[in-house]
N, C-alpha and C positions, 0 to 999 in steps of 0.2 A: 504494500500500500504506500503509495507516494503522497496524499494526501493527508492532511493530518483532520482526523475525526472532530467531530464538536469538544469545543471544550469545556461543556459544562456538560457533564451527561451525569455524574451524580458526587455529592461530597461524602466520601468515604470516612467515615469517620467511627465503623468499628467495624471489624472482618473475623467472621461472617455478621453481614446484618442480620437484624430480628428476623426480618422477615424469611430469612432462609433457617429459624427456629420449627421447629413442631413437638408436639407435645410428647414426651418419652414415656415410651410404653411402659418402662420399669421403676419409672419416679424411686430414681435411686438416691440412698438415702446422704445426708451432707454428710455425714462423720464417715463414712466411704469413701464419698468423693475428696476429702480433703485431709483422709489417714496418713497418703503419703508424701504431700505436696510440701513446699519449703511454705515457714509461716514466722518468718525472721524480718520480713518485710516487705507486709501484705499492704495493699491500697486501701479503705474503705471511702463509699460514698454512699450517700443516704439522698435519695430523691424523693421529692415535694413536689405533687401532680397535681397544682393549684397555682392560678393565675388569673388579677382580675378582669382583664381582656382578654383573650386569643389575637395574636398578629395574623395579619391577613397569608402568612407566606411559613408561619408554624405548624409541624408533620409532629411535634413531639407528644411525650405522652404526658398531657396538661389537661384538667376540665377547667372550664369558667365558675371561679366563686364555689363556696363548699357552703351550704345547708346545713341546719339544724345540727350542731355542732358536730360535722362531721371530719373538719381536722384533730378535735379531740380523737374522736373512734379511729382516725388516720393513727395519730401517734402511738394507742394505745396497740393496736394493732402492729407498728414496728416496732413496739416495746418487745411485742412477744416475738416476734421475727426475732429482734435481736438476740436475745435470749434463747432461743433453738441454735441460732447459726453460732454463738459463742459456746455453747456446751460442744458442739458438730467439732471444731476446731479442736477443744482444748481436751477431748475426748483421746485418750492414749497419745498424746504429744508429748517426744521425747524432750523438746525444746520449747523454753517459750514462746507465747504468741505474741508478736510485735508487729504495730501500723506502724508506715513507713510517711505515710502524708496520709489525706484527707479529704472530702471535700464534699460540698453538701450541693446538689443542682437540681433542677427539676425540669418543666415546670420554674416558679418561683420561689426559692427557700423563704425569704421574705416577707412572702403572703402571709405566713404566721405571724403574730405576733410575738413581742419581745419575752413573754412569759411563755409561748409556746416555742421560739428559740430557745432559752435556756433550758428547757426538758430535752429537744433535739439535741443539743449538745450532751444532754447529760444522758443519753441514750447512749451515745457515741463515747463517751466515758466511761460510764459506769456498768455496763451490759457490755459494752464490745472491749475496752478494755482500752480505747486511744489516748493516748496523752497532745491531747489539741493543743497545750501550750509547746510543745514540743516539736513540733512537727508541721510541716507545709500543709495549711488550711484556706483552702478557697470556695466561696459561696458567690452562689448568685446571685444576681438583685435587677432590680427595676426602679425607673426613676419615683414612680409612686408608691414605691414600699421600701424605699430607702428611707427612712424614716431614723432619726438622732436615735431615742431607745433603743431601735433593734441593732441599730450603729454600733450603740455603745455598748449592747451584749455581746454581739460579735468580735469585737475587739477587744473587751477583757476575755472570753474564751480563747482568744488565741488565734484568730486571723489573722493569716496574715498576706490574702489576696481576697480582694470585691469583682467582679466584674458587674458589669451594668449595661446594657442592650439598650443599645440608647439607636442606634440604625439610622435616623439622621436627623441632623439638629434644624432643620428646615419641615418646615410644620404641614406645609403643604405634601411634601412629600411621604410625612410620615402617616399624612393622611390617607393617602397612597397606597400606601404599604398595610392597610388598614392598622393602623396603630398611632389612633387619634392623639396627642399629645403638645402641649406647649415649653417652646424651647425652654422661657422663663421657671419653668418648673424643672425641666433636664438638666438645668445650670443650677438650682438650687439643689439638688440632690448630689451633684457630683462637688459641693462643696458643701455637705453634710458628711460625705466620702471623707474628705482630704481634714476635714475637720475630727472626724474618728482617728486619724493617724496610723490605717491599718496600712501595712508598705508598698504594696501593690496594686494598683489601680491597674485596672481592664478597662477599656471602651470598645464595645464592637459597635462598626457600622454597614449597612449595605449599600452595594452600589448595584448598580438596574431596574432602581425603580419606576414606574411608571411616571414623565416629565424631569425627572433628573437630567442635568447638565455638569459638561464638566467642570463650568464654572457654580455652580449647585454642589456638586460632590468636591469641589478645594472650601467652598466653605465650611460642609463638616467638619472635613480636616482640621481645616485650623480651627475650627470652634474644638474641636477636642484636642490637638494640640496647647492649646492656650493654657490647657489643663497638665500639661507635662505627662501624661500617664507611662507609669511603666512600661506598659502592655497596649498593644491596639492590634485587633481582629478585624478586618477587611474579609466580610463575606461577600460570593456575589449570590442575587435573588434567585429562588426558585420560585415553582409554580407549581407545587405540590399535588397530586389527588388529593382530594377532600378536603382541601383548604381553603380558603375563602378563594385567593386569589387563584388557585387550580381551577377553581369555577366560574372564572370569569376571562373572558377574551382576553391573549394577550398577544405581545407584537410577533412580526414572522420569527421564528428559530433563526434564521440569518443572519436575521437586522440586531435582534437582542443581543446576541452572542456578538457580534462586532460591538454593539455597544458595552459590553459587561467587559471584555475585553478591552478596552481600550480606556474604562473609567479604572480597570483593574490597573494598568501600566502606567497611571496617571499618578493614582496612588500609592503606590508601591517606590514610584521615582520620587512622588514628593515627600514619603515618609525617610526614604533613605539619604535623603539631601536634606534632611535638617535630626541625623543622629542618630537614626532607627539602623538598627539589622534585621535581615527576615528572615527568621525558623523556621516558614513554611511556605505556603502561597497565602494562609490566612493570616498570622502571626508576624508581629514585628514588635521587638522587644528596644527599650532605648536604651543606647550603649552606656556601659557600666551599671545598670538597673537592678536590683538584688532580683534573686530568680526562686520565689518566694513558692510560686504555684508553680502547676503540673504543667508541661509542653503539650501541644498537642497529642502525641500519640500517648499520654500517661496512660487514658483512658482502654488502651491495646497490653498493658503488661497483665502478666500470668501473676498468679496474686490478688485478684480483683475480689473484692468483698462488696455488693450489691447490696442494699438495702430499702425498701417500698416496692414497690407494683410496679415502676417502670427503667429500675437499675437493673443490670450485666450483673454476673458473677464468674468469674473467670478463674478455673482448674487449667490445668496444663492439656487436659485432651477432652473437658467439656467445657462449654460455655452454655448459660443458664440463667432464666429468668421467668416472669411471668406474660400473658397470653399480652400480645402488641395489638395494639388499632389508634387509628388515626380519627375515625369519628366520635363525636360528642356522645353518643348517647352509646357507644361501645367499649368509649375511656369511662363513663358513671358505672358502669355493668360492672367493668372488672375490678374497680372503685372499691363498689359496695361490696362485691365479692372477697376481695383482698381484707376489708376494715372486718370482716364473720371470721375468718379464717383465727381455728386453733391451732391449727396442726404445720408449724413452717421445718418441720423436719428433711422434707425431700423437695429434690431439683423436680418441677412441674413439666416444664418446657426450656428445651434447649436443641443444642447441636453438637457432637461429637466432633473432636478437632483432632486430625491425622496428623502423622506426620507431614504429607504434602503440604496441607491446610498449615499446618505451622512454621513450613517453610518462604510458605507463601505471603503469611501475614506478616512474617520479618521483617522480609524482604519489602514489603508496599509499607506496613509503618517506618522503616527505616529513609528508604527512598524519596519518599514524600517530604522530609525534613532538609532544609535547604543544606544542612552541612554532611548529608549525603552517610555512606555508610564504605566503613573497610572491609574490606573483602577478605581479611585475614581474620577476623573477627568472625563473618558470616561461615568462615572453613572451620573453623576452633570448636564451634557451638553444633552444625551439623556434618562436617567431615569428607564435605563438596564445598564448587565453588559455585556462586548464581550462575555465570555462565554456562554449567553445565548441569545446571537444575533447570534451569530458564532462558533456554537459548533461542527458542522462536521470540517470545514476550521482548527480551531484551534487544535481540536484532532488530526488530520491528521498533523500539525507542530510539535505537542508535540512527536507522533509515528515516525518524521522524524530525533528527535534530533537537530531541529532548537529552540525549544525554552529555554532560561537559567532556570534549573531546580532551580538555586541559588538566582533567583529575589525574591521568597515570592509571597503569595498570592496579593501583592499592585501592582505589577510592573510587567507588561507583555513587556517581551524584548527578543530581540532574539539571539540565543547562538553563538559564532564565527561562526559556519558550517553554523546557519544562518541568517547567515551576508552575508557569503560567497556565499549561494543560494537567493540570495534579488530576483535575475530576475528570479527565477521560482516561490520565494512564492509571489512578487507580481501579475503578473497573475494570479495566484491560487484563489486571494481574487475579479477578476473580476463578476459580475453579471452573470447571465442565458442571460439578456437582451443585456446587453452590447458586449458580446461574439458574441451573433447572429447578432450585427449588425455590430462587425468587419469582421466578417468574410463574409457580405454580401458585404464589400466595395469592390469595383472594382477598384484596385490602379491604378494610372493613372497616 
């Protein structure tokens, strides 16, 4: 292929996705799954499936607003998870169990309030066993539930990264994007942020949205620039099923993709000409910036400790979780479902991870990070080299001019153009197996 494919065909952002999950015939049990696994320095995250809008262009597993105090029955409900999956661990453990970082996402952590933050934290304490001042803590947030109290909770527990989805500081846009909001109040939360003195600030923003220009999308920029942020995530939009903006007309595939591209290169050049480096195609961290939170691929290490209805949990050869949907009234089903639930002893639904599958995924979370991966490292760990595990995939990168002709034979990294195409070459590196069983999912 001489052509290079669209560049936005999908952002890979855990391998295998859900949607290539199904529900395992033998719901085997967690103190099995996790007898023999290292637990010296495991990840936990706890996700919070609550948010008080839905953004027009969000796939994730979020309901709008929670009823009749159903974040208590939320919490209470991951009391007992917790407390299964900490007995499952510390069940015949020759070693201690140790978190290694943290982090709380959803959905909006936030949504809670600052008395129902300090029980999430003390979940994550006291049942799981983390030491949050200890360790890299990152929570999500939103401009309207950034809120001084929950500020100041999370900051004495031990944050010590906020990100906040702010997507663009242009009102009309964010109107756009359905996610009605006024700058004046984005600006007052990101300096409730800087005023809690947690060390890392995140801003993410998109670019492709419907009227954005690229003098529209430099003024984001610098409107969050203004803010020095450690951290700044450059997403470009999607158009989801079942999302608002999945459901509505949008521009030709063509024209968009020229456009996302080119607001992409716009900002990427201008983040880099005033200090930034880029970890990834999304991530750009500023130079010298403490590196407080998790990189992009954290969320891909083996180790993963999942907690709620819409978190990963990640064994060495299972990945596992509960049932996914994208629709409203099939995220409340599994809601309510999950807040009854006694029994969190065994893995529900997941996918079995092979050795190819795990070669596989190294290789695309490795790859995808702008500072590329050694090839000596990749022999050390599986006893081959990519090139001879992945020598159609890779030829076909190299013929596209995504890979740096300038790394040397030690360092396999990929060239701006592919940096710039991350969401076509990472599908590109999914399975035979994996593909067949997305594409058999019936979104719901």
């Amino acid at each position: 292929m001489t052509n290079a494919p669209r560049p936005y065909e999908s952002y890979v952002y855990a391998y295998p996705h859900k949607t290539a999950y199904r529900p395992l015939a033998d719901r085997p049990a967690l103190r099995e799954l996790w007898a023999d696994e290292r637990k010296d320095a495991l990840s936990l995250y706890l996700h919070i499936p609550f948010c008080e809008v839905r953004c027009g262009f969000c796939n994730l597993f979020t309901r709008i607003g929670a009823p009749d105090e159903l974040t208590t029955r939320y919490l209470d409900a991951l009391d007992r998870q917790a407390t299964a999956v900490a007995d499952a661990l510390h069940a015949g453990a020759a070693t201690g169990v140790r978190f290694a970082a943290a982090a709380f996402g959803g959905g909006t952590p936030t949504f809670l309030d600052a008395g129902e933050l300090e029980r999430l934290c003390d979940i994550a304490e006291k049942r799981m066993g983390a030491d949050l001042r200890a360790v890299p803590l990152s929570v999500e947030t939103s401009p309207s539930t950034a809120t001084a109290d929950r500020l100041s909770v999370l900051a004495e527990r031990g944050a010590t990264r906020v990100s906040i989805g702010v997507q663009s500081f242009v009102e009309e846009e964010a109107k756009a994007a359905v996610r009605p909001q006024r700058r004046s109040d984005v600006e007052a939360a990101l300096g409730r942020i800087r005023d809690a003195r947690i060390p890392v600030l995140n801003i993410d923003l998109i670019y492709g949205i419907d009227g954005q220009t690229p003098e529209s999308w430099r003024l984001s920029l610098d409107a969050a620039l203004a803010w020095r942020p450690e951290e700044l995530y450059l997403y470009p939009l999607y158009a989801r099923p079942l999302t608002p903006l999945g459901r509505r007309a949008h521009p030709s595939e063509a024209g968009w993709d020229a456009q996302r591209l080119d607001l992409y290169r716009r900002g990427r050049d201008h983040l880099l000409a005033r200090g930034y480096e880029q970890v990834s195609m999304r991530m750009f961290r500023r130079s010298g910036a403490p590196r407080e939170g998790a990189d992009d691929y954290a969320c891909q290490t083996d180790g993963m400790i999942g907690l709620g209805c819409g978190a990963r949990s990640y064994t060495s050869d299972l990945h596992y979780s509960f049932d996914y949907a994208v629709g409203m009234r099939e995220i409340r089903s599994i809601i309510d479902a999950y807040t009854t639930t006694e029994d969190f002893s065994r893995a529900e639904v997941g996918r079995a991870v092979d050795a190819d599958e795990t070669r596989r995924r190294h290789l695309l979370q490795s790859l995808l990070q702008a500072e590329g991966m050694a090839v000596e490292g990749y022999r050390e760990r599986f006893g081959s080299r990519p090139a001879d595990d992945f020598p159609g995939e890779l030829d076909r990168f190299a013929g596209l001019g995504w890979l740096d002709t300038d790394a040397g034979p030690d360092l396999l990294r990929l060239s701006p153009t592919g940096l710039a195409y991350s969401d076509a070459l990472g599908p590109a590196l999914f399975s035979p197996a994996v593909r067949a069983a997305m594409a058999a999912y019936e979104a719901k």
